[in-house]
N, C-alpha and C positions, 0 to 999 in steps of 0.2 A: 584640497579645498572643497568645502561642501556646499553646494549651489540647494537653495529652497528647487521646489518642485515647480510653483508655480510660475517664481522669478528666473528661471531655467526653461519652463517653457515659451514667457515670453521673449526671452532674448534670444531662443535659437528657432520660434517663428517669426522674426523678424528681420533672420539671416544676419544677423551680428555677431562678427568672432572677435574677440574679445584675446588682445593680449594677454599672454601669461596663462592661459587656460586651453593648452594645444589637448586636450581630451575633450573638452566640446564637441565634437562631431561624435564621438564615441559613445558619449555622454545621450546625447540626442539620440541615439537609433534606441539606447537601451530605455529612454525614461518613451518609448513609444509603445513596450511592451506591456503586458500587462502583469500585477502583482500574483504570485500562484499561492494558492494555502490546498494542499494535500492532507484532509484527516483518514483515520481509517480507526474500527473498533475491531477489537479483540474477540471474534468470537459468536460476533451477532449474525444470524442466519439470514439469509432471505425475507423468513415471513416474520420476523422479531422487529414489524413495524407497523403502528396503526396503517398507514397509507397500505399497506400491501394484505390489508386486509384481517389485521390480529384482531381478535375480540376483545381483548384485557387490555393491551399495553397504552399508556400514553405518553406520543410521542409529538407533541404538538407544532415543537418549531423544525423535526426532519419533513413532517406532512404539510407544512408551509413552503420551506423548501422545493419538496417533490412537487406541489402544485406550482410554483413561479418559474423553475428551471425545468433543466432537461434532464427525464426521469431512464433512466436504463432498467428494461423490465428483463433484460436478458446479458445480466454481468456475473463475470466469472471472475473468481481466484484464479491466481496460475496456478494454485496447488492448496490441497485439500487442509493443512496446515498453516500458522502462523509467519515462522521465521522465511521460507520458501517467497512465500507469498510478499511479502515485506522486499525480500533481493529483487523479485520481480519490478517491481516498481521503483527502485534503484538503479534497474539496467536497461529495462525493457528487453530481459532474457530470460526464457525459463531457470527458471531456479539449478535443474538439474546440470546447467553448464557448468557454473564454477562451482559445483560440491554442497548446494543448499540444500540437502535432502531433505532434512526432516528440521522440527526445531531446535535451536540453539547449533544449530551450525552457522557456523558466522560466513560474511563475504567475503572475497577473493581482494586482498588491493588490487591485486592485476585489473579487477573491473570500473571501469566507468561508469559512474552515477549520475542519477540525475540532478545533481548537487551540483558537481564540478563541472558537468555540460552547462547548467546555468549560471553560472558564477563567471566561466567563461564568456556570456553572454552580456555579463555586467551586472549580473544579480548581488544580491547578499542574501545570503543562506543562514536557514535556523532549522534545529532538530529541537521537537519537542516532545517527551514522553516515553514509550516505549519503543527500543533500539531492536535489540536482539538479532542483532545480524554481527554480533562481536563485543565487545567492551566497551565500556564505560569508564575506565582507569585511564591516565594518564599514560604516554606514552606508547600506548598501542597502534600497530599498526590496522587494527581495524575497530576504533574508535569514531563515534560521528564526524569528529574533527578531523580526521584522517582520511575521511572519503566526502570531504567537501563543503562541509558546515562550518561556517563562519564562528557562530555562538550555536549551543547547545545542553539544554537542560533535561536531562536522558536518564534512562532507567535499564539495566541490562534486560528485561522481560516484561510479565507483567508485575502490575504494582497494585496494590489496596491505599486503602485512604491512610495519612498521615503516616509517607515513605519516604525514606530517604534518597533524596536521589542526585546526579552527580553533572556538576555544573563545569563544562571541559573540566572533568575529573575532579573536582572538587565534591567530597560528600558533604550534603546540606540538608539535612531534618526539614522534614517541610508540612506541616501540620493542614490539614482539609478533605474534601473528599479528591477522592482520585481524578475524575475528569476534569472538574472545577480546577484544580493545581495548574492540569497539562495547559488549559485554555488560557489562563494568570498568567502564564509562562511565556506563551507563544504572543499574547496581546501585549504587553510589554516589549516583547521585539516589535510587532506592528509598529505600536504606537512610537516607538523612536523613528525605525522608517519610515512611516506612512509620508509624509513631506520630504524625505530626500530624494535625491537624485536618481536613485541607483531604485530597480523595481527589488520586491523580495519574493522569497519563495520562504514559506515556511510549513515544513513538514508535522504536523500533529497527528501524534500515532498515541489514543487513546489505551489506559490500560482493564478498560471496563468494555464487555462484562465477563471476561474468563474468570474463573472458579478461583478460590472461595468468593462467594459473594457476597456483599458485606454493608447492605445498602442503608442507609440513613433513615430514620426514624420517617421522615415527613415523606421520604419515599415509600418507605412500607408503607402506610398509612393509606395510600391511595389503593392498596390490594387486601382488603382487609379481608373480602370473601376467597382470597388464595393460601393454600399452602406453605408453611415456612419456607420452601424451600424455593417454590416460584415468586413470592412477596421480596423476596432478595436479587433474585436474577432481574424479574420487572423492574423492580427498585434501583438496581444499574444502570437499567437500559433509561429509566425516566432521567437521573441523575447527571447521564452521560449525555441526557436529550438538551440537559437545561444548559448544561457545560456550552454546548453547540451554540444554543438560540442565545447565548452572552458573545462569543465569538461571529454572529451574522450582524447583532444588533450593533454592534462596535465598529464593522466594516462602515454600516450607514451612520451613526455618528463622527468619523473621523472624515467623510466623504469619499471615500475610494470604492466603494462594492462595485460601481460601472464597470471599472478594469481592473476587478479582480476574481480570478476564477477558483471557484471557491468548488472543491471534487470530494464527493465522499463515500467511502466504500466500508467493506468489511475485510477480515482476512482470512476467511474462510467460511463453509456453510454452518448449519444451527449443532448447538451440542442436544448430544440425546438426553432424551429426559424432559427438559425446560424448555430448549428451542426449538426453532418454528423454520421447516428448510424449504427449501424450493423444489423440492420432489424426492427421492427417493436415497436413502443413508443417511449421515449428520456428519461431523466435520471427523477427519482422516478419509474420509473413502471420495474414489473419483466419480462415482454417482453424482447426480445435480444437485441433491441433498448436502451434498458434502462440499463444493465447489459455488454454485451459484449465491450472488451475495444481492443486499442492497446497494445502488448505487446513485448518485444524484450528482447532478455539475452545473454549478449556477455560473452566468458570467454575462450580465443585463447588456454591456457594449457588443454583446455577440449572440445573445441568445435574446431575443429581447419579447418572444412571447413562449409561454409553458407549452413541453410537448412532453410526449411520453415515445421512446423506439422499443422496437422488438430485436434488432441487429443486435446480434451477440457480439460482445466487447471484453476487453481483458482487463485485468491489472497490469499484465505488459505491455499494453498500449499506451500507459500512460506517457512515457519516456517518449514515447518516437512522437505523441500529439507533441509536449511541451517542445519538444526539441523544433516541431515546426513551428508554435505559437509564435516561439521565443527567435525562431528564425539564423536558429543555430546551426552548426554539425561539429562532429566530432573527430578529428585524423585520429586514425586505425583504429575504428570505429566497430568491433569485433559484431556478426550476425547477430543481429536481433530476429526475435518473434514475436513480438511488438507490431502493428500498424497504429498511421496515424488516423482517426475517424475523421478528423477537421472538417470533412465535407460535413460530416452528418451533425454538427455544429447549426451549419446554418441548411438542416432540412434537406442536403442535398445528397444523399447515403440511405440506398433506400434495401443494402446487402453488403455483409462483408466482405469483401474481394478474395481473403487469405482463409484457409482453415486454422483452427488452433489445436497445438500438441497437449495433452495434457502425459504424466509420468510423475506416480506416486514411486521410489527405488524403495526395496525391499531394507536400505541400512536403516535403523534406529535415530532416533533422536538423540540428542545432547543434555542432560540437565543443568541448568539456568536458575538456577535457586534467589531471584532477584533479591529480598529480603533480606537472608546468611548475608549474601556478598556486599551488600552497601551497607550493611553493619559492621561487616568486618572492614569496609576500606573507609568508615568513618570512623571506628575504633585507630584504623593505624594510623590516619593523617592526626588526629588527636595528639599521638604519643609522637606526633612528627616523623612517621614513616611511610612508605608507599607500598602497597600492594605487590612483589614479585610473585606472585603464584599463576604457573603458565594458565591454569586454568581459568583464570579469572582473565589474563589478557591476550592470549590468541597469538602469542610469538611466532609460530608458523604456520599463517592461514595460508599466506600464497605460496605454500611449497608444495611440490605435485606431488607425491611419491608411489603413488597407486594407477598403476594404467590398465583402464578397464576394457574389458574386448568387445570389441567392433561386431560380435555373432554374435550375442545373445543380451536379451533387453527385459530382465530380471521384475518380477513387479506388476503394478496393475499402471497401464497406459490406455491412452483415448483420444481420438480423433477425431474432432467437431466439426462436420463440415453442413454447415446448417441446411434439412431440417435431419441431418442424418448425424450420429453419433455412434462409431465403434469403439469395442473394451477389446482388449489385448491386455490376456491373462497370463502372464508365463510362470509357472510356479519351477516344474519340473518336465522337461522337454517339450512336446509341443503346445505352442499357446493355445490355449481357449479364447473365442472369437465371440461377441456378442454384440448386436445390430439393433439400435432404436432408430424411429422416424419419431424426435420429440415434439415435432409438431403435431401426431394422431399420439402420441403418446407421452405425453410430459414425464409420469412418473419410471417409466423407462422398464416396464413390465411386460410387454410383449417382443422377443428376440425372434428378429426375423434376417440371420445370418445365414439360418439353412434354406430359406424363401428366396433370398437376394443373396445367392450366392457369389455372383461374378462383382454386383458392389457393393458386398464384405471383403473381394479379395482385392480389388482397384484399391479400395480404402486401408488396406492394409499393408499393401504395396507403396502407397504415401506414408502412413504414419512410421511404419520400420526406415521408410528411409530419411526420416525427419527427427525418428532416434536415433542412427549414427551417426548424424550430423550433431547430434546433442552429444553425444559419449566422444566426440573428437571434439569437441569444444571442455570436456569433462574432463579429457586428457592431456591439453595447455594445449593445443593445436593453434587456439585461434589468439596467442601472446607471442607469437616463432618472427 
């Protein structure tokens, strides 16, 4: 039975239960929470925002945003790549637990999302746009719907304008620009929740601005003094702005933006070339270049005048905030590296209590050929078939069969313990150590590991042991 919102909350502030409706109290804790929408772009760098200082881009309704909410001038990717980064904020775990190395490595069923923690919670769940943490077909066991999404209108990677994409596995031709679509997609679930009982969380994971870029005439237009090749990327990024500012403006016509916390990041730092990063490398590398993103989190019932923080924050922290907003927990609830900030919500976090691990693994990526694949699985539902090609559905994401050893920690890893930041280089026996203070040093250009010898080796002594504790979570330890 589906109770209105507002005739729901007058009858359970009035303490009246109500025959025939033994979820009423249940009912009450959840519609007290507040509605989540999670976006995130593909791609965009640190400085790939007027607010943060770009000379060309225009991005008018993210610099409205940054100015009413609360701005994070020091947020990180869990990882210097897409798909990684994407699990992160799934689990509130570095990527490198359940096998997210690079991209198009899918998630683990074994793991807990933050889908199904809030759904638990009394939510209804939606996945909009790009997935890339497994399939899009039907029947998969790591499909959106499989890891806790209600409805789901999803794309296995990224996508360009007028893509087809796959509605709980249905492939659907979908004619528009790419950000425009995802936001059509996601507002349409709003707007049937927005008045029920039950809060929603909906996930919009944008497919702009990763390469090719492909931007629309009235976007070019605005760059007329840039290069073909920048008038395209800027052109995304303005097109993916306008997507946004139709999605904020919709919150306050429906009436809900007071309790609804509206979080926006990137997944990873700026590509070289075109983007604009937050200090040194661009996106694969663990440099700040390549990791540090934009970030913004509006929520007026909680946040209720504009600040800006310097406290470095993650994409793994998303999970463990929500999971406190939402006033949930999870049994066997496997180690996160997540914190929840909540304090620093209401100004009251003025340092992160936890370092963060960071760990790029030396394995390769997966290709993700979004395009091919929902051509080809709109070509077979056509002729009334379905997709069997393991590669396209991920048949055995949670099977373990590789157990990695506990000595040696392959790859470029980093240790943030603010205002300090070590690299752990291990290519071929002993690792190379490298020491920023990024507060005298943002761009991460003076190594001072043979200066600060005893804290490069404290620090070091943490982050190894913060990677075995990853590589025994990498080897199903934490599912026994």
């Amino acid at each position: 039975m589906q109770v209105h919102r507002r005739e729901f909350l007058r009858v359970a502030g009035a303490g009246v239960w109500l025959a025939g409706l033994p979820d009423l109290r249940a009912l009450a804790a959840a519609q007290s929470k507040p509605n989540v929408i999670l976006c995130m772009a593909d791609d965009q760098g640190w400085g790939d925002m007027a607010y943060n200082g770009h000379p060309v881009l225009k991005t008018p309704n993210f610099d409205e945003m940054a100015a009413r909410g609360l701005r994070f001038d020091r947020f990180y990717a869990a990882a210097p790549v897409c798909s990684p980064t994407r699990g992160s904020v799934m689990t509130g775990r570095h990527p490198n637990r359940f096998g997210c190395f690079k991209w198009g490595h899918p998630i683990r069923p074994q793991e807990i999302t933050i889908a199904e923690a809030l759904r638990k919670a009394g939510y209804v769940t939606g996945h909009f746009g790009k997935w890339h943490l497994g399939s899009v077909c039907k029947n998969s066991p790591v499909n959106p719907g499989a890891k806790g999404f209600d409805e789901w209108f999803s794309a296995p990677n990224f996508f360009d304008n007028d893509p087809i994409m796959s509605r709980a596995g249905v492939a659907v031709p979908t004619p528009g620009e790419s950000s425009m679509i995802t936001v059509d997609a996601a507002l349409a679930f709003i707007r049937k929740h927005a008045a029920a009982a039950r809060p929603f969380l909906a996930v919009v994971w944008f497919g702009n601005p990763h390469a090719p870029h492909e931007a629309l005439e009235p976007d070019l237009s605005l760059y007329k003094d840039q290069g073909q090749k920048l008038r395209n990327f800027y052109g995304e990024i303005t097109a993916m702005d306008r997507a946004f500012g139709k999605l904020r403006r919709e919150l306050r016509t429906l009436g809900i933006q007071e309790n609804t916390v509206l979080w926006y990041c990137s997944d990873n730092g700026g590509l070289p070339g075109v983007g604009a990063t937050g200090g040194r490398g661009n996106k694969g590398q663990v440099y700040e270049g390549g990791l540090r993103v934009p970030a913004i989190l509006e929520w007026p019932a909680r946040i209720s005048r504009p600040r800006a923080t310097d406290v470095p924050c993650n994409t793994f922290d998303m999970y463990p905030t929500l999971l406190e907003i939402a006033g949930t927990r999870m049994d066997r609830q496997p180690p996160l590296d997540g914190i929840s900030p909540v304090p620093l919500l209401d100004g009251r976090m003025e340092s992160r209590p936890k370092p963060m691990g960071f760990w790029d693994h030396p394995t390769g990526g997966v290709a993700t050929p979004s395009k091919q694949w929902m051509a080809a699985l709109y070509e077979a539902q056509q002729a009334g078939r379905e997709i069997d090609n393991p590669a396209h559905l991920f048949p055995d994401a949670g099977r373990i069969t590789t157990q990695y050893p506990e000595d040696s920690f392959p790859g470029h890893s980093a240790w943030l313990d603010w205002p300090w930041k070590l690299h752990r280089i291990e290519k071929k026996g002993e690792p190379k150590l490298e020491l920023y203070n990024l507060a005298e040093d943002p761009n991460e250009s003076r190594d001072l590991a043979a200066r600060s010898a005893d804290r490069a080796k404290s620090m070091q002594g943490q982050l190894e042991a913060w990677l075995l504790s990853v590589v025994r979570s990498l080897n199903g330890k934490d599912y026994r």
